[in-house]
N, CA, C and O atoms as CSV, one atom per row, in Angstrom:
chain,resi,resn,atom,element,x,y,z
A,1,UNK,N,N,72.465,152.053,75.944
A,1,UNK,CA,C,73.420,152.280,77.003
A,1,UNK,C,C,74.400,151.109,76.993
A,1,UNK,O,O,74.131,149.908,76.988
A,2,UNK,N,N,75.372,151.597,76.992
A,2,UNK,CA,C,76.635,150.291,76.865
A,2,UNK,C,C,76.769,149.818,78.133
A,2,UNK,O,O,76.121,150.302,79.061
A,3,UNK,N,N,77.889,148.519,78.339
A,3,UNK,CA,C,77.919,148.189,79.947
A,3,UNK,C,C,78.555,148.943,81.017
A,3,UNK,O,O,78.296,148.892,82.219
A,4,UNK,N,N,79.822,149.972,80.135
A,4,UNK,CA,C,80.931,150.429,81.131
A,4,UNK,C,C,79.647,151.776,81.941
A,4,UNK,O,O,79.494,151.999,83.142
A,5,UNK,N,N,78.858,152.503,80.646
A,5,UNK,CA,C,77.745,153.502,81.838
A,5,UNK,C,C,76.411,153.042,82.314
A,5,UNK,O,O,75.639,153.840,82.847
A,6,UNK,N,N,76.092,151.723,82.135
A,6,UNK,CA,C,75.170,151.033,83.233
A,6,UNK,C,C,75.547,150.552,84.410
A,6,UNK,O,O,74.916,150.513,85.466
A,7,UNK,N,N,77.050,150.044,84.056
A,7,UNK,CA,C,77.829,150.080,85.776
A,7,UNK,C,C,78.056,151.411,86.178
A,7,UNK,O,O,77.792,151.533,87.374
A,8,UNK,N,N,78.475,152.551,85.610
A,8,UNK,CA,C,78.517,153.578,86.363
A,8,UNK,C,C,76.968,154.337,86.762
A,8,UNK,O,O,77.004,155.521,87.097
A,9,UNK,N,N,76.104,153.871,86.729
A,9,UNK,CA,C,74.670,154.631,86.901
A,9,UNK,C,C,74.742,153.278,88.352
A,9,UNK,O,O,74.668,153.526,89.555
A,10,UNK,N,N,74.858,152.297,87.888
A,10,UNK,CA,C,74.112,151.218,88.927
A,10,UNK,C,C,75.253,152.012,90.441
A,10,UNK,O,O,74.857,152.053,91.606
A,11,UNK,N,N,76.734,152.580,89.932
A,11,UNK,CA,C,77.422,152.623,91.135
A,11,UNK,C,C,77.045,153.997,91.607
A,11,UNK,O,O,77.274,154.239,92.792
A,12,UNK,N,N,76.534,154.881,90.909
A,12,UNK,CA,C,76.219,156.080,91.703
A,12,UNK,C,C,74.974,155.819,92.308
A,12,UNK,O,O,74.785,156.506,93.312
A,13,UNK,N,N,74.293,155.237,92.086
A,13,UNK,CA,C,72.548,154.794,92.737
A,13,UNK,C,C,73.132,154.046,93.777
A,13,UNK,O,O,72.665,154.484,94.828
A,14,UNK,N,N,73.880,153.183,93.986
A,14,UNK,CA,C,74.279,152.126,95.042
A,14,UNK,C,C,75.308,153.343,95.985
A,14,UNK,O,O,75.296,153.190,97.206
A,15,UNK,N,N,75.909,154.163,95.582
A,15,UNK,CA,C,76.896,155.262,96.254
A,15,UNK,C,C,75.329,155.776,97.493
A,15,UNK,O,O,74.919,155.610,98.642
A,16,UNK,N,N,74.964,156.509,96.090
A,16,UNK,CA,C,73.838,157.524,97.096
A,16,UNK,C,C,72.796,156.785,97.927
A,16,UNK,O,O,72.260,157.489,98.782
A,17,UNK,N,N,72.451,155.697,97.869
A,17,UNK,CA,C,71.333,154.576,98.593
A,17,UNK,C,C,72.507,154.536,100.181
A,17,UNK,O,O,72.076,154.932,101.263
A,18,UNK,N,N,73.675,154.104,100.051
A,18,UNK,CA,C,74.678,153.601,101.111
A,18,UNK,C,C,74.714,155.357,101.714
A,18,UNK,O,O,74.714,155.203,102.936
A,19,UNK,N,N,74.733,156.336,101.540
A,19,UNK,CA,C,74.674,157.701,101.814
A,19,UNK,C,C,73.284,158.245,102.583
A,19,UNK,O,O,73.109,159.136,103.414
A,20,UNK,N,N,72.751,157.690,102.198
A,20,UNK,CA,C,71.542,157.947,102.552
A,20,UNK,C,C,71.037,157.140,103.883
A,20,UNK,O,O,70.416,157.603,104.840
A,21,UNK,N,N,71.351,156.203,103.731
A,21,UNK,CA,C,71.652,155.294,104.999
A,21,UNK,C,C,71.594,155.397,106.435
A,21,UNK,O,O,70.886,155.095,107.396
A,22,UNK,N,N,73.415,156.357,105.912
A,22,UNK,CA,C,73.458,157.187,107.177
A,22,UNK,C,C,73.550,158.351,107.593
A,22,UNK,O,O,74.473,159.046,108.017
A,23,UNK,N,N,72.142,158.530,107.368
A,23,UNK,CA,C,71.490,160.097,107.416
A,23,UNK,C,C,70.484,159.423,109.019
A,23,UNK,O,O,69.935,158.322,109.008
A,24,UNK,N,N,70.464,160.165,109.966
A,24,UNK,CA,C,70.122,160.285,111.231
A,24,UNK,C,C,68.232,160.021,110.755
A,24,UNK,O,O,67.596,160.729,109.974
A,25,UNK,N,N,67.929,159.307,111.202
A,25,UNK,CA,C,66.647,159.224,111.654
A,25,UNK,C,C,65.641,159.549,112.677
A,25,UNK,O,O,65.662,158.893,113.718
A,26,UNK,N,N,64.802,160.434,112.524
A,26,UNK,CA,C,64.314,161.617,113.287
A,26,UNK,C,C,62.743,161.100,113.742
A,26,UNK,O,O,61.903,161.951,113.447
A,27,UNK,N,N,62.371,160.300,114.175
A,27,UNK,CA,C,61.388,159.033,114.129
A,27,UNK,C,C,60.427,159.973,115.218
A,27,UNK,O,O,60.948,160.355,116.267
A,28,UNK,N,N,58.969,160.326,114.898
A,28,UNK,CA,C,58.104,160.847,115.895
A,28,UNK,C,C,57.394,159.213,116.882
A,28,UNK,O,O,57.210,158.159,116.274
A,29,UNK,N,N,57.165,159.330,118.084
A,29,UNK,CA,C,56.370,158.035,118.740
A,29,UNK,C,C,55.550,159.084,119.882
A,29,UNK,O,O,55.618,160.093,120.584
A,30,UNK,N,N,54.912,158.179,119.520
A,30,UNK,CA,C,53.172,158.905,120.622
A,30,UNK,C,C,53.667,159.250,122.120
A,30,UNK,O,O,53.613,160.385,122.593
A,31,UNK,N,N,54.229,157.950,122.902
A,31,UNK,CA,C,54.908,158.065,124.162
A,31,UNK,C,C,56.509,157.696,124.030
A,31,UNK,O,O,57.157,156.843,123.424
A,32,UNK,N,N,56.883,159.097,125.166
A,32,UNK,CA,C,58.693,158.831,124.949
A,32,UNK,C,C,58.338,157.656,125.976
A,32,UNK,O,O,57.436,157.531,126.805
A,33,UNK,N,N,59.596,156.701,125.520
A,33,UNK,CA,C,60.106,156.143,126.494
A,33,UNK,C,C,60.296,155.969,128.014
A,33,UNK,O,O,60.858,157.031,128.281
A,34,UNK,N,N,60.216,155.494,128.842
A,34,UNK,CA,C,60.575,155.400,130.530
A,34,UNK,C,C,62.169,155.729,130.078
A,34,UNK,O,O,62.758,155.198,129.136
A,35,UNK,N,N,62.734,156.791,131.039
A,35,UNK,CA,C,64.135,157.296,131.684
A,35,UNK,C,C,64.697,155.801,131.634
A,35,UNK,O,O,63.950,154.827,131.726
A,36,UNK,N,N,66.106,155.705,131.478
A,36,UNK,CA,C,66.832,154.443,131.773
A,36,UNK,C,C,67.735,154.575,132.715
A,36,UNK,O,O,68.569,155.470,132.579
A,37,UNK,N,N,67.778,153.670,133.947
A,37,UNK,CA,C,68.648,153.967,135.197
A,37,UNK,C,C,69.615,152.715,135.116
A,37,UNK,O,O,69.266,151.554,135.326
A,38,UNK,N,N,71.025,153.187,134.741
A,38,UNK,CA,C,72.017,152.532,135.132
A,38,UNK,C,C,73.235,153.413,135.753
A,38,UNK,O,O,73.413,154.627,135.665
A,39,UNK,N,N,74.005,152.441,136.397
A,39,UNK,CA,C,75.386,152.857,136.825
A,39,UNK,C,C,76.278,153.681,136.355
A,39,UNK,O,O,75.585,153.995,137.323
A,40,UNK,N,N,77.014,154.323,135.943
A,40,UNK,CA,C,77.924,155.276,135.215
A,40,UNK,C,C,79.536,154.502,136.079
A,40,UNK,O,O,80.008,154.794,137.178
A,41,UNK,N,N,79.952,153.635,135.216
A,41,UNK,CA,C,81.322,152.965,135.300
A,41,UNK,C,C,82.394,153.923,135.837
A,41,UNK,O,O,82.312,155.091,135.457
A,42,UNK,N,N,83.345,153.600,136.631
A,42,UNK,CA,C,84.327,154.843,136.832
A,42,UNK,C,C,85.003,155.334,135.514
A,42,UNK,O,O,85.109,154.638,134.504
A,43,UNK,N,N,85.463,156.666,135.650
A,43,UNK,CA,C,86.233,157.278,134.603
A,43,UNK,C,C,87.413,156.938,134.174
A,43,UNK,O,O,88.206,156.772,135.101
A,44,UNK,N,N,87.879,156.755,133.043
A,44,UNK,CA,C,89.409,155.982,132.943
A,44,UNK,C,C,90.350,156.861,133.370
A,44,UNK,O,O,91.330,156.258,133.807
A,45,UNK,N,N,90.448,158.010,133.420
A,45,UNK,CA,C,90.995,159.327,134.295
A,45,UNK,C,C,90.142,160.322,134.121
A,45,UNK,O,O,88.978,160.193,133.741
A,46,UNK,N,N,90.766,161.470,134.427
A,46,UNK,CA,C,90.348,162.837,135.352
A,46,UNK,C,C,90.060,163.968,134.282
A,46,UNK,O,O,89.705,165.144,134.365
A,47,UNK,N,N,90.391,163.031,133.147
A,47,UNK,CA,C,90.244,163.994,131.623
A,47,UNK,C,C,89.456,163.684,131.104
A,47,UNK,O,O,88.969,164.383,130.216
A,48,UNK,N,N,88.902,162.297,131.485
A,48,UNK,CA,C,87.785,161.687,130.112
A,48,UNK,C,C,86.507,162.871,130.808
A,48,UNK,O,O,86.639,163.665,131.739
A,49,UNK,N,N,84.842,162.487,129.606
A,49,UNK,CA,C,84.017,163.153,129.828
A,49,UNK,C,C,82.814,162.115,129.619
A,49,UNK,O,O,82.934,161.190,128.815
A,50,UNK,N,N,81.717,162.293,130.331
A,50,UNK,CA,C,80.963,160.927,130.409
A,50,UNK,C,C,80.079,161.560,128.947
A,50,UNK,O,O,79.725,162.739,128.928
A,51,UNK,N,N,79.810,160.677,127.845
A,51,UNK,CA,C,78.988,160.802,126.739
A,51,UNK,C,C,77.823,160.092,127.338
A,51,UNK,O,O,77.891,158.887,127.580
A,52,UNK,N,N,76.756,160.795,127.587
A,52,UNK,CA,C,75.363,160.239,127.761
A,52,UNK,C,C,74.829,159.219,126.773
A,52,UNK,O,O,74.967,159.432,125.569
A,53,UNK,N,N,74.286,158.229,127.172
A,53,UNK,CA,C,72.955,157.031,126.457
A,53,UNK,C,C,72.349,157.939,125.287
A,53,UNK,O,O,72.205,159.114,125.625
A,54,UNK,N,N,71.963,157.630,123.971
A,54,UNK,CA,C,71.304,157.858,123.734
A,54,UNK,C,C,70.553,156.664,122.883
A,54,UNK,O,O,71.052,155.557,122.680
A,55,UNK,N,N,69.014,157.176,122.336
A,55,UNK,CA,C,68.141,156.271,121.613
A,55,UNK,C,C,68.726,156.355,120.582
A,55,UNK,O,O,69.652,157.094,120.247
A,56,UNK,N,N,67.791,155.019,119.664
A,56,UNK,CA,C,68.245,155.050,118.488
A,56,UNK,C,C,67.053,154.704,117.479
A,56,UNK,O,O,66.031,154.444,118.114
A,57,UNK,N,N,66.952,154.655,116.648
A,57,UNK,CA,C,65.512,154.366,115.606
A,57,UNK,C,C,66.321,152.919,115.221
A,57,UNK,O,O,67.504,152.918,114.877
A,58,UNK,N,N,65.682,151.968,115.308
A,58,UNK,CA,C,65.868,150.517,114.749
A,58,UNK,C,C,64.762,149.604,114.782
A,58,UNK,O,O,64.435,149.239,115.911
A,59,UNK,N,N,64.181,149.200,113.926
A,59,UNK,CA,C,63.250,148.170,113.403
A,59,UNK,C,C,61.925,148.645,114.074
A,59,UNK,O,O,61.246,148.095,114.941
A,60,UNK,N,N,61.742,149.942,113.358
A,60,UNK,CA,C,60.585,150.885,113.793
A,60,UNK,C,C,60.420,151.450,115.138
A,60,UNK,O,O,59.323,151.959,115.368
A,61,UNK,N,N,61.370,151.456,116.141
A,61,UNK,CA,C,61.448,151.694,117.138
A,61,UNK,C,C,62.139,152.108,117.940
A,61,UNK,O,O,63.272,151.843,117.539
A,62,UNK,N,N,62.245,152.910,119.407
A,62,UNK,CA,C,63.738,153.671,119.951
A,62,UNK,C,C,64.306,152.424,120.503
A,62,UNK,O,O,63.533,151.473,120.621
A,63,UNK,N,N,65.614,152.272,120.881
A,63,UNK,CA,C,66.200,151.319,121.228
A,63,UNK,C,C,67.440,151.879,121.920
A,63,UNK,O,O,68.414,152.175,121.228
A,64,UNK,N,N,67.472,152.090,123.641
A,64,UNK,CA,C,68.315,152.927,124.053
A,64,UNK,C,C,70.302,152.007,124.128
A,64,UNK,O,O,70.753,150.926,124.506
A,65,UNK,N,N,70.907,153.412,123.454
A,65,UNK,CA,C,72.465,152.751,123.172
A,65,UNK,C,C,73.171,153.121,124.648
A,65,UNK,O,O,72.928,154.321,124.781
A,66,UNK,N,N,73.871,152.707,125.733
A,66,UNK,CA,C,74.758,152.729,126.564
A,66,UNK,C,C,75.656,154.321,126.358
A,66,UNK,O,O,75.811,154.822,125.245
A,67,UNK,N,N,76.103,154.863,127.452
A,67,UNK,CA,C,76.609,156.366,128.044
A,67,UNK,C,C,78.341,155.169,127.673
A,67,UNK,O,O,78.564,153.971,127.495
A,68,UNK,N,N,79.017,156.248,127.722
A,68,UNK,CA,C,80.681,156.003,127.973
A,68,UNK,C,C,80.966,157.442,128.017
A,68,UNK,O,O,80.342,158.495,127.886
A,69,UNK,N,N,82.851,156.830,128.390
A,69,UNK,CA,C,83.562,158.091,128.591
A,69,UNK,C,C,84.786,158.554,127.359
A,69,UNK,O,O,85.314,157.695,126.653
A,70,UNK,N,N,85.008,159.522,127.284
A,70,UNK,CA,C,85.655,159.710,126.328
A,70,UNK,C,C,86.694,161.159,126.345
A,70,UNK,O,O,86.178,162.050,127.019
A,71,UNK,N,N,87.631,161.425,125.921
A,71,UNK,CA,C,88.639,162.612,125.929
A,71,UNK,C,C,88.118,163.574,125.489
A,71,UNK,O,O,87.355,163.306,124.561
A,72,UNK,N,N,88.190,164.668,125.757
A,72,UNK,CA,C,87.249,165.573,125.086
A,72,UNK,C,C,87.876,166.289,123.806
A,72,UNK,O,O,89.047,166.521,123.506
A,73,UNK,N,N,86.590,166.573,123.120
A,73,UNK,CA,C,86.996,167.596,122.247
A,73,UNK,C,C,88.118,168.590,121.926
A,73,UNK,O,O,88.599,168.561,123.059
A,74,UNK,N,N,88.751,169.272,121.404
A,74,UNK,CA,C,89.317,170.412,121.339
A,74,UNK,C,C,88.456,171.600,121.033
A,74,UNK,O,O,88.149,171.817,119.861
A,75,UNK,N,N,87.996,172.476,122.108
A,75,UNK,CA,C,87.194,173.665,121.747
A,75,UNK,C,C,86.075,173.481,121.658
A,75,UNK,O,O,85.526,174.437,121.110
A,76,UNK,N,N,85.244,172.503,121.996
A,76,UNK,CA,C,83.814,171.609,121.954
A,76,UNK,C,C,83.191,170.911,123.333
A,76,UNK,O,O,83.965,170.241,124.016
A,77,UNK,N,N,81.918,171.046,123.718
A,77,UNK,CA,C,81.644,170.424,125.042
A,77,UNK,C,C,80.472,169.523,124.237
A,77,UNK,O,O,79.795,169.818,123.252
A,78,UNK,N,N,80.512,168.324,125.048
A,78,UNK,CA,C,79.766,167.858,125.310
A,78,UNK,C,C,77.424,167.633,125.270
A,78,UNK,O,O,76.870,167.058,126.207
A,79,UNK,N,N,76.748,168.105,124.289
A,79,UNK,CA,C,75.583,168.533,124.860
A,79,UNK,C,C,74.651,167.182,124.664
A,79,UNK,O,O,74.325,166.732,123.565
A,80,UNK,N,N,74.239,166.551,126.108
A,80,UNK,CA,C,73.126,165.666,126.089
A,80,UNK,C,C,72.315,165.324,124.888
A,80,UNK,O,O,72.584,165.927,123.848
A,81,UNK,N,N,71.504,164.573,124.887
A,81,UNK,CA,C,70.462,164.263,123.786
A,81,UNK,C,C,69.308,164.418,124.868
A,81,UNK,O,O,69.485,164.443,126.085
A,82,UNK,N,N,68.535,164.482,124.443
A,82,UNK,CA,C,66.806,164.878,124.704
A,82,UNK,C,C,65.637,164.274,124.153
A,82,UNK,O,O,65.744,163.406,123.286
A,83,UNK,N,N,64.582,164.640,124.559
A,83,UNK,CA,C,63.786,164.405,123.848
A,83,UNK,C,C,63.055,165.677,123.769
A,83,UNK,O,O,63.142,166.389,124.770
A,84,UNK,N,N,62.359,166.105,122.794
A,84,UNK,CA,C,61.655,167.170,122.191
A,84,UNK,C,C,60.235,166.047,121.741
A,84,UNK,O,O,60.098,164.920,121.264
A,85,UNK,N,N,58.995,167.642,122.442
A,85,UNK,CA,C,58.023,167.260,122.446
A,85,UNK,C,C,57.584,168.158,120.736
A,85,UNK,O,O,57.833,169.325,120.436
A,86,UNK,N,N,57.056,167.354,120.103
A,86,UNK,CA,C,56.404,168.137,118.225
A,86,UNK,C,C,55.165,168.559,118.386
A,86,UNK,O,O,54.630,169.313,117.574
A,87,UNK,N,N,54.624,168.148,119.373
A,87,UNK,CA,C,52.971,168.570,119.182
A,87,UNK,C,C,52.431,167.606,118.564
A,87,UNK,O,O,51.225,167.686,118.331
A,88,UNK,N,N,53.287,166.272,118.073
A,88,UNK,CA,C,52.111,165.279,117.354
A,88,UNK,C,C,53.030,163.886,117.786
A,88,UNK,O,O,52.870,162.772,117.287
A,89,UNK,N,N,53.909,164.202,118.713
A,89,UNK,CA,C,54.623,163.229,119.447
A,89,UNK,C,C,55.697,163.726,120.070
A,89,UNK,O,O,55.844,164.859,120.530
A,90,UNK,N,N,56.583,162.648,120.061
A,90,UNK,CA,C,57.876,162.691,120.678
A,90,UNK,C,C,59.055,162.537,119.685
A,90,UNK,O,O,58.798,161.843,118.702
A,91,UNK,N,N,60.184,163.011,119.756
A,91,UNK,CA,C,61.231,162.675,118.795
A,91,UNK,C,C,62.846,162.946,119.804
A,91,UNK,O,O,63.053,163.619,120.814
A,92,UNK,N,N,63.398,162.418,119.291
A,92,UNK,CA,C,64.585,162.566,120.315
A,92,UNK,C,C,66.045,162.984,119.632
A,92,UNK,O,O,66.656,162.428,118.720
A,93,UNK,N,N,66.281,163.826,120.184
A,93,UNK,CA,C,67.345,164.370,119.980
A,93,UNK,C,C,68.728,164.444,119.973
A,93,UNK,O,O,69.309,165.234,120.716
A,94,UNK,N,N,69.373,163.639,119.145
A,94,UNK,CA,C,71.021,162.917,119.728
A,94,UNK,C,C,71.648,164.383,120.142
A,94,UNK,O,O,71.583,165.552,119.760
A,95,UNK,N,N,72.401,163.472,121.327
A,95,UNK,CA,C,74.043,164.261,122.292
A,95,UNK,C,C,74.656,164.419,120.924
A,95,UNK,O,O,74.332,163.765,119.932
A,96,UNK,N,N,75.700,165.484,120.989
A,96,UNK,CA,C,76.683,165.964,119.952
A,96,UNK,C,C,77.635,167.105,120.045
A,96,UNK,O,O,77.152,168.220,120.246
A,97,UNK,N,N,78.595,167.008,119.956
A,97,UNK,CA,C,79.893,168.074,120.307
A,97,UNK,C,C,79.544,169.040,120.246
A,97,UNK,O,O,78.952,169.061,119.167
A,98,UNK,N,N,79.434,170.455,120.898
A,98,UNK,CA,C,79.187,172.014,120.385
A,98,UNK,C,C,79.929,172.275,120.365
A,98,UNK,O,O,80.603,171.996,121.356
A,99,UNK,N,N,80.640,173.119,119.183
A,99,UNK,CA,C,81.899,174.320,119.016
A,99,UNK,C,C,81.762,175.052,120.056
A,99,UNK,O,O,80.617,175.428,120.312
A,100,UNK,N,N,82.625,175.372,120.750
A,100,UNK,CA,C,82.734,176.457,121.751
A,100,UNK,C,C,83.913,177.438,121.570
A,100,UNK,O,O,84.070,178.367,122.363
């Protein structure tokens, strides 16, 4: 193998590793989390839409991210994140635009 297609193998392995990355992590845990109670900041106007908190999988664990507000979609609402029970834990479900 010459050098110019060992750099191109090393850059498609380093492409698809960085791709892979950020692929959503779907993490089961025995007990969800305690609910998180904070404030909901006023709206910057009468158009924004509050994006709910959600968890996150980081260093083996959920780690809840902060709610904001934001303009909405075109043709899309808003749907919460959750948590969904598997039958062999808990896993949680990110908020995400629905086509409407």
């Amino acid at each position: 193998m010459n050098t110019k297609t060992g750099f191109f193998f090393l850059a498609i392995l380093l492409a698809g590793t960085v791709s892979f990355s950020s692929c959503t992590v779907r993490a089961v845990v025995r007990e969800r989390p305690a609910e998180v109670v904070y404030v909901r900041p006023a709206p910057p106007s009468r158009e924004h839409v509050w994006i709910t908190g959600d968890w996150v999988w980081v260093s083996g664990r959920y780690e809840w991210r902060e709610g904001h507000w934001e303009r909405p979609r075109p043709a899309a609402r808003w749907e919460s994140g959750h948590w969904q029970d598997t039958g062999r834990g808990w896993r949680w479900i990110p908020g995400h635009w629905r086509n409407i």
